[in-house]
C-alpha positions as CSV (number, residue, x, y, z in Angstrom):
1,X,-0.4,17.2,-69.7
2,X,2.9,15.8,-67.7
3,X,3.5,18.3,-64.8
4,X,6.6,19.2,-63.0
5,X,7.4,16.4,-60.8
6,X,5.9,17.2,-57.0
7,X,8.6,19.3,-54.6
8,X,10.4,20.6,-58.0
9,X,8.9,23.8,-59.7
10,X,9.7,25.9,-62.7
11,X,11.6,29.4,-62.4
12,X,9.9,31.6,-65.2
13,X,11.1,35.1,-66.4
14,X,11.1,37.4,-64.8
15,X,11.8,35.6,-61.6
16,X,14.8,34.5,-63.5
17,X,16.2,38.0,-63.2
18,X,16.1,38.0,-59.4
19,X,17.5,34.7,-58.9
20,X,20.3,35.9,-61.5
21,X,20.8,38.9,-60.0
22,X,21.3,37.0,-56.4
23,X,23.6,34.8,-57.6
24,X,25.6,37.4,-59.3
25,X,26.0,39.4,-56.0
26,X,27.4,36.1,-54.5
27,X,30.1,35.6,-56.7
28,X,31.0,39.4,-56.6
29,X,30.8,38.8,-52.8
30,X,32.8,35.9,-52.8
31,X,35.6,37.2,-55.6
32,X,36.6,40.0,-53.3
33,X,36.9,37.5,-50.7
34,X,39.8,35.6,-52.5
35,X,37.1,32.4,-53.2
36,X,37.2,30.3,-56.2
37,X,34.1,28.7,-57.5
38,X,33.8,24.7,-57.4
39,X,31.0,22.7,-59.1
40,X,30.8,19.1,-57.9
41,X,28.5,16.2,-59.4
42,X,24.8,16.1,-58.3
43,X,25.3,12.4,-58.1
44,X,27.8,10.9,-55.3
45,X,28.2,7.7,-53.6
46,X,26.0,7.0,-50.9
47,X,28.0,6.2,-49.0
48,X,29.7,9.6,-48.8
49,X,26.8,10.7,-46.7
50,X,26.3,8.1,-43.8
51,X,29.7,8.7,-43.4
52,X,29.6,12.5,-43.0
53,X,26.5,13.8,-42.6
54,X,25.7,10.9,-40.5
55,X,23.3,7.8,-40.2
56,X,21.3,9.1,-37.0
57,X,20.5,12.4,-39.1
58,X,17.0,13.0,-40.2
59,X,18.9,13.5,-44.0
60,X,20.3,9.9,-44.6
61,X,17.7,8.2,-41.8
62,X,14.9,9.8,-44.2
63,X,15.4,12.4,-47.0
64,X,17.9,11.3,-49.6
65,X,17.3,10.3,-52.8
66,X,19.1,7.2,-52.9
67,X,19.1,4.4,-55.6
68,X,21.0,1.2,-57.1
69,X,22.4,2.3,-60.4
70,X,22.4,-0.4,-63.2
71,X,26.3,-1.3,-62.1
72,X,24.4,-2.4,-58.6
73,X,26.2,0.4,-57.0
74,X,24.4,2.9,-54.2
75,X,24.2,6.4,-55.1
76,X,22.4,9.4,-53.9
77,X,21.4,12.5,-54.7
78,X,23.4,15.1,-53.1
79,X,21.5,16.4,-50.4
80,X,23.8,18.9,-49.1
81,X,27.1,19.9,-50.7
82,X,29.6,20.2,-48.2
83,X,30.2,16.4,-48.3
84,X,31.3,16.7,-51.8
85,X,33.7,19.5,-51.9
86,X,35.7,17.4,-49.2
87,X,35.5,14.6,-51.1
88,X,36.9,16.5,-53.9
89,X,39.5,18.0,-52.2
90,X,40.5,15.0,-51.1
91,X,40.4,12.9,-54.2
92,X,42.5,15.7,-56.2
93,X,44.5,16.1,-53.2
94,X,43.8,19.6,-52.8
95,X,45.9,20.4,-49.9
96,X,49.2,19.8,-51.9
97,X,51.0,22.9,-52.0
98,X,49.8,23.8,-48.2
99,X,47.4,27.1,-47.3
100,X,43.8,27.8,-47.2
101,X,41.7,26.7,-50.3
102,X,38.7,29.1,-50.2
103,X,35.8,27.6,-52.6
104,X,32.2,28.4,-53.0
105,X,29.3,26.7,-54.9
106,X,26.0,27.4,-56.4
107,X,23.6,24.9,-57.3
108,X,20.6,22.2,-56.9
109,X,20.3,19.7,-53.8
110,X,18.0,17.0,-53.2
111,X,15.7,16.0,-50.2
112,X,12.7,13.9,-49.8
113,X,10.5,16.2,-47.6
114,X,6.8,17.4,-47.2
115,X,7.1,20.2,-49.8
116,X,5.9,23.8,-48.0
117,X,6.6,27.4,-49.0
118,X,9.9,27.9,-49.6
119,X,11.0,24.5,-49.1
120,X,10.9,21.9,-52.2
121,X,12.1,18.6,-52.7
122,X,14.7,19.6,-55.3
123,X,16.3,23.1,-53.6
124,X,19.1,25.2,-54.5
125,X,22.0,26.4,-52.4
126,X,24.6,29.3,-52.3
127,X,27.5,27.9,-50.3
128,X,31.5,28.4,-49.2
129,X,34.0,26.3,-47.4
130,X,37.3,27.0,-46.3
131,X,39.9,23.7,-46.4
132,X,43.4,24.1,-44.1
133,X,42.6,27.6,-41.6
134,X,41.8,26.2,-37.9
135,X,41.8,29.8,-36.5
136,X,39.5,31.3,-35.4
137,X,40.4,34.2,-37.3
138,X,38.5,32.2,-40.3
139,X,35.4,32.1,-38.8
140,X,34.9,35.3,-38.3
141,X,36.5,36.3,-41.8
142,X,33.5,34.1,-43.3
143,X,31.3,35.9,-41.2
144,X,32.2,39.0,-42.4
145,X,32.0,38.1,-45.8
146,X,28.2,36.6,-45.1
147,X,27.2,39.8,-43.3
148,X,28.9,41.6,-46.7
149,X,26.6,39.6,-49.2
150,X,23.4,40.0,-47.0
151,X,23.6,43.8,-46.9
152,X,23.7,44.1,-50.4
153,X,21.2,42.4,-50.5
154,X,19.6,44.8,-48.6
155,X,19.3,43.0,-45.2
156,X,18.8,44.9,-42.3
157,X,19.2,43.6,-38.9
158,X,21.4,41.0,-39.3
159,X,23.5,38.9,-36.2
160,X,25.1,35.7,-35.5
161,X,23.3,33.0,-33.1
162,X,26.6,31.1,-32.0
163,X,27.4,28.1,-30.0
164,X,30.5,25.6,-29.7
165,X,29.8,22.0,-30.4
166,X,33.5,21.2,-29.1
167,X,35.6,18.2,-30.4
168,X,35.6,14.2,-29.6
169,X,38.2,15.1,-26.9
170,X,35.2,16.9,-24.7
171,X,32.1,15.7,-26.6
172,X,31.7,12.0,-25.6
173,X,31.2,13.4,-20.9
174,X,28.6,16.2,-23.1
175,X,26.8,13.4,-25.3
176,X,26.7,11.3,-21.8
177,X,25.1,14.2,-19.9
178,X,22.5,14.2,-22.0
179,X,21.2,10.8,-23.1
180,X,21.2,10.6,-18.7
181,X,19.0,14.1,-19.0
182,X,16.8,13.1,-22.2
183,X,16.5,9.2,-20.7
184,X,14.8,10.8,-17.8
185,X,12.3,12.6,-19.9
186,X,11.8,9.4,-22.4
187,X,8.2,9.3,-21.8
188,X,7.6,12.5,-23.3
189,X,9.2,12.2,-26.7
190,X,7.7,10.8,-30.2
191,X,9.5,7.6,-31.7
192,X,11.8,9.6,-34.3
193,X,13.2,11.4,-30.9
194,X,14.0,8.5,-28.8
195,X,15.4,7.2,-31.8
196,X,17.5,10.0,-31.8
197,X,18.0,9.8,-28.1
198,X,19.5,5.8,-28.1
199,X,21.5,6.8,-31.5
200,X,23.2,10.4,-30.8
201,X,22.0,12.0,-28.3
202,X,22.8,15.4,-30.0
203,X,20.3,15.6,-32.6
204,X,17.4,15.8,-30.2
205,X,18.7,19.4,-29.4
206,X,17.5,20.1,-33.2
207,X,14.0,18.4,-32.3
208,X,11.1,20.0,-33.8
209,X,8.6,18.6,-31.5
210,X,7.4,21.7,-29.1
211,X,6.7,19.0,-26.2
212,X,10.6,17.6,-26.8
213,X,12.3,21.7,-27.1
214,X,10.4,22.2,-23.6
215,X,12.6,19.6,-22.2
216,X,15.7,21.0,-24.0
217,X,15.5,24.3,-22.9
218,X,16.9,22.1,-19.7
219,X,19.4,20.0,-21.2
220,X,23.2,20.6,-20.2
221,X,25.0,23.3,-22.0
222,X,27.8,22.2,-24.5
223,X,29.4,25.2,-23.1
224,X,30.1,23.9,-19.9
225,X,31.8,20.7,-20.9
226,X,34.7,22.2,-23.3
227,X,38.0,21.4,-23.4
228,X,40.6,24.4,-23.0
229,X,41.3,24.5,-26.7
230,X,37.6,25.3,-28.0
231,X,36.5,27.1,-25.1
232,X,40.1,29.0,-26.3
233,X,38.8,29.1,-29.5
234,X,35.2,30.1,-28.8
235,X,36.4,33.0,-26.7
236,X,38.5,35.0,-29.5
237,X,35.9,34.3,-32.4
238,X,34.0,36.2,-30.2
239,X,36.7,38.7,-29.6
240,X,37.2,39.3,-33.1
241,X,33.7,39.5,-33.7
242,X,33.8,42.5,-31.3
243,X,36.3,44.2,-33.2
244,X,34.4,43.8,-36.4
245,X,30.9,45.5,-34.8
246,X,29.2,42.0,-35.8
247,X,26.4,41.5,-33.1
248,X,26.4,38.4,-31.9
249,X,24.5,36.2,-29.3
250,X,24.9,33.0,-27.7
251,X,22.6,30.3,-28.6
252,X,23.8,27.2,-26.0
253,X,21.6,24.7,-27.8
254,X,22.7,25.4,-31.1
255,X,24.0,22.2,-33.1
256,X,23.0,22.1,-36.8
257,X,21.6,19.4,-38.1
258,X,24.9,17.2,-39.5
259,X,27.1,14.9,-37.6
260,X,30.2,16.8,-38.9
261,X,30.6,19.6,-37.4
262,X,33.2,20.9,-34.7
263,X,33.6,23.9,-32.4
264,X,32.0,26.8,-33.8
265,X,28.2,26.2,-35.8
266,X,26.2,29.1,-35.7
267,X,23.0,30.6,-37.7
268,X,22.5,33.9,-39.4
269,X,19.5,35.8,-38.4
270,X,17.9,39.5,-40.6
271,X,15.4,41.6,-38.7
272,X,12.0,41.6,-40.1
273,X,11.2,38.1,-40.9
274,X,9.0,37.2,-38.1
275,X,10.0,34.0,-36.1
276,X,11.7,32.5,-38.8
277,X,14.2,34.8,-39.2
278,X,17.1,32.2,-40.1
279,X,18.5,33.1,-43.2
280,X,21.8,30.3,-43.0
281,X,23.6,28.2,-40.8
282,X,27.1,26.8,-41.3
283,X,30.0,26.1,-38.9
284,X,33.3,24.3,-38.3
285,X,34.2,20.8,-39.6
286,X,38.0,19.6,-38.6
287,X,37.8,16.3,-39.1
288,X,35.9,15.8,-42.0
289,X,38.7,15.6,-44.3
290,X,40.4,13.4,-42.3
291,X,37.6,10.9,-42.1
292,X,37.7,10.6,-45.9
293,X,40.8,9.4,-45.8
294,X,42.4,12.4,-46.7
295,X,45.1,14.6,-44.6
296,X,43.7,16.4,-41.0
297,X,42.6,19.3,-42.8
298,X,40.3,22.1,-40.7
299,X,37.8,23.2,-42.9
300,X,34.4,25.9,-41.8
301,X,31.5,26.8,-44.5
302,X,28.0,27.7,-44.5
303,X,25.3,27.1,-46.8
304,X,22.4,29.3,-47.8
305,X,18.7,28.1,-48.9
306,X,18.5,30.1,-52.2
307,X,15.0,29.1,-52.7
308,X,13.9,30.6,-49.1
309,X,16.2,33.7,-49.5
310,X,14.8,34.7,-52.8
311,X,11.0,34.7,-51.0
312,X,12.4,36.9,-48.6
313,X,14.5,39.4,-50.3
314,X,13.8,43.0,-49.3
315,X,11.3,44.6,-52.0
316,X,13.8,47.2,-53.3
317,X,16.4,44.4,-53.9
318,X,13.8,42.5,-55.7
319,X,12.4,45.6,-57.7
320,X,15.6,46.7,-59.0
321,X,17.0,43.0,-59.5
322,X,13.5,42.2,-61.5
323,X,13.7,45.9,-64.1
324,X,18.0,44.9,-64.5
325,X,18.3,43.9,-67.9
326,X,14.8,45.3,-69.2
327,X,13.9,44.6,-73.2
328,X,13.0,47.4,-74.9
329,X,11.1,46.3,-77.8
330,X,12.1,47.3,-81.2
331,X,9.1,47.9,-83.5
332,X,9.8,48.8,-87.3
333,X,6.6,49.8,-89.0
334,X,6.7,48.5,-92.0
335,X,8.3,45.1,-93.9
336,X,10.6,47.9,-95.2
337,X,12.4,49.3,-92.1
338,X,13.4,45.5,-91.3
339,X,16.9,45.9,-92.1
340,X,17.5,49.3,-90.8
341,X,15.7,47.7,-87.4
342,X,17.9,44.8,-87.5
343,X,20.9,47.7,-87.9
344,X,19.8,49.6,-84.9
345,X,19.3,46.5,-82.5
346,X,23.1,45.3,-83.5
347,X,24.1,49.1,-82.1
348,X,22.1,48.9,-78.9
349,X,23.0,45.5,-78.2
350,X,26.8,46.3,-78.6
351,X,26.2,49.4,-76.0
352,X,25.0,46.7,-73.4
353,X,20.8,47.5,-74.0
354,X,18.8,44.4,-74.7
355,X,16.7,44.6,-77.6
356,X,13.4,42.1,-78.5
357,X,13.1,42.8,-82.4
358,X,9.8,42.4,-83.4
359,X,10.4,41.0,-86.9
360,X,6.8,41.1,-88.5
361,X,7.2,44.9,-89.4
362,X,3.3,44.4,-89.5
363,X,3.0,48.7,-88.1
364,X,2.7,50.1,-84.5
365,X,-0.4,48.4,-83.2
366,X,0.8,44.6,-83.6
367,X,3.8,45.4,-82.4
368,X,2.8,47.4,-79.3
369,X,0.8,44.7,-78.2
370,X,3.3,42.2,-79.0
371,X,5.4,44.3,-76.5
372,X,2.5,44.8,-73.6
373,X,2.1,40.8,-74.0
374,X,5.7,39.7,-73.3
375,X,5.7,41.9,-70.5
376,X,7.9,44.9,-71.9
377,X,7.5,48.8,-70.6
378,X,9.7,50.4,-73.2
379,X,9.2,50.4,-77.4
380,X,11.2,51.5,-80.0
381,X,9.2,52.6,-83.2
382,X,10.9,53.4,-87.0
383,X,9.4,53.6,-89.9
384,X,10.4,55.5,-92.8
385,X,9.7,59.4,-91.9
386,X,12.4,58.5,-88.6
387,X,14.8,56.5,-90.9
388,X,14.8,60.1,-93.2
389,X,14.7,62.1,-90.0
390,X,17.5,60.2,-88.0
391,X,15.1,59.7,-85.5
392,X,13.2,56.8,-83.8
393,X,9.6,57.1,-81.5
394,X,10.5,56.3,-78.0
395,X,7.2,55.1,-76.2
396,X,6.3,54.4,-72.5
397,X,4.1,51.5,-72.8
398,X,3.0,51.7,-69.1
399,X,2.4,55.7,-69.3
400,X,1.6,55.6,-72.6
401,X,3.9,58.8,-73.2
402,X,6.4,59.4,-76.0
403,X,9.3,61.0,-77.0
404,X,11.2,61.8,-80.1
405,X,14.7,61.1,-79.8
406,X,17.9,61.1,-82.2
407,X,19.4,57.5,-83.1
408,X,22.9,58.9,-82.1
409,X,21.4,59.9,-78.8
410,X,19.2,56.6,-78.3
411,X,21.6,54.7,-76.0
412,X,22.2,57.0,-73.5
413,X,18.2,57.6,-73.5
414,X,17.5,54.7,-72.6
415,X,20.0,54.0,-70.1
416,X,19.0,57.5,-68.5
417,X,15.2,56.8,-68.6
């Protein structure tokens, strides 16, 4: 037997059905918001991602999936997605015309990682951008929208952790505050950290060595070293966010784990999960348009573990999402009430009811358990006596009740029940 290969895993029915039904809520979600979907290649040019994401990152030092293709050119994986929509937008030169492009994706990324629960080497990701809005005004718009998708999700609980990461104008006296902190504290860390340290002294905030965060909880805050434009910035977003009624709280050692990002980054938290209760994290990104060669463009976008948000859905959510779209099995009883059967499927198909035709017409106890085995609650028996009747045998497969019920009135009984 060849198995899946390790990190990747099959989604089976009726799994299918939740991870359909999520989706679907995004793009509703997302509609309303004025975004437009965008579907990029899973394969880009390495080189894409040193020069965004960043070199020193855990993601391009370790994770990617990067090979020589047979025209002895680098390419990778995608491991995150926000790379490529600005690549995109650059390369079809997206920002003609002027405004805001608002875009949103939905698909499979790729990292090299010790598989766990909810995390797997090949992953998939809800995400949105916004290209050409440098207010603040746009971060907490996409905030909005994020808190809008959760709760129809069923998310209770839900707030912001925020921080500003500033811009090159303040960041290089920050980044020298710390690697004078962290140098002092250099005995205490593990190789990949002082790596980190000697490369960009940033990413040892997002250290997930408990010895290392002791020492961070130390460190100098970003905060402190803005300059008056993001600490302007920072200030209204939160403004705004108080004239929304969406809670909020500062989180001053907050960076995200990319080289990109600018001024606002924050994380998405839902009440209920425990200590990981981190559902997304996204923020700002103002020149990474510019440093694909394209024009200064302010772009801010998030991106959502759909593999980890799935696992955590609220059970209601999942129930309903899981019985959406239910078969009902359509049973004829005989090799004679084939065609009728195949008549009456066409009707309930038309008035939006799924229908699994049993074609064997081999009587009511094949077919029943043909039903109970492909996991379906809800049969439809004819035969002859219902054909002359105008009837059909509605049966609860899980209750083992039944009903009579008029073909004209079949639709809407089954909707209703």
């Amino acid at each position: 037997m060849i198995a899946s290969v390790k990190g990747t895993r099959d989604l089976l029915p009726p799994e299918t059905r939740v991870w359909n039904r999520v989706e679907a809520v995004a793009r509703e979600v997302f509609a309303l918001h004025a975004f437009d979907e965008i579907r990029t290649p899973v394969l880009e040019s390495t080189d894409l991602f040193v020069r965004t994401v960043g070199e020193s990152t855990d993601i391009v030092h370790k994770e990617m999936y990067t090979f020589t293709d047979r025209g002895g050119r680098s390419v990778t994986l995608r491991p995150e997605n926000t790379a490529g929509v600005a690549r995109a937008y650059v390369e079809h030169g997206l920002a003609q015309g002027g405004g805001a492009r608002k875009l949103y994706y939905i698909g499979p990324q790729f990292r090299y990682e010790r598989p766990q629960k909810g995390r797997y080497r090949e992953f998939r990701q809800i995400g949105a951008e916004v290209l050409g809005a440098a207010d603040p005004a746009t971060d907490a718009e996409v905030l909005g929208m994020l808190f809008d998708f959760l709760a129809r999700l069923g998310f209770t609980g839900l707030s912001v952790a925020l921080n500003s990461v500033g811009t090159d104008v303040c960041r290089g006296a920050y980044v020298e505050a710390l690697r004078a902190y962290f140098s002092n504290h250099a005995d205490r860390m593990g190789d990949d950290d002082r790596r980190r340290l000697e490369q960009n002294p940033l990413r040892v905030l997002d250290t997930k060595d408990p010895a290392v965060k002791a020492i961070v909880d130390e460190a100098p805050r970003m905060l402190d070293f803005l300059d008056a434009e993001s600490a302007a910035h920072h200030e209204e977003l939160l403004v705004l966010l108080d004239a929304a009624g969406i809670p909020y709280r500062i989180e001053p050692r907050l960076v995200r784990g990319l080289d990109y990002y600018t001024r606002t980054v924050f994380e998405v938290t839902a009440g209920g999960l425990g200590a990981q209760d981190a559902l997304l994290g996204g923020g700002r990104y103002d020149r990474l348009v510019s440093d694909l060669g394209g024009p200064k463009t302010a772009g801010i976008g998030f991106a959502i573990g759909e593999d980890r948000l799935v696992d955590v859905l609220p059970p209601a959510f999942r129930d309903e999402a899981a019985r959406a779209g239910s078969t009902v099995a359509l049973v004829p009883l005989d090799r004679s009430d084939r065609a009728a059967a195949m008549e009456l499927a066409r009707a309930l198909r038309a008035a939006g009811i799924a229908v699994d035709l049993d074609p064997a017409g081999k009587g009511p106890g094949a077919g029943l358990k043909g039903a109970e085995r492909r996991g379906l609650s809800v049969a439809v028996l004819l035969g002859g006596r219902e054909r002359e009747a105008g009837t059909v045998v509605v049966k609860n497969l899980a209750s083992r009740t039944q009903e009579t019920v008029p073909v004209g009135r079949l639709a809407e009984f089954l909707k209703g029940s």
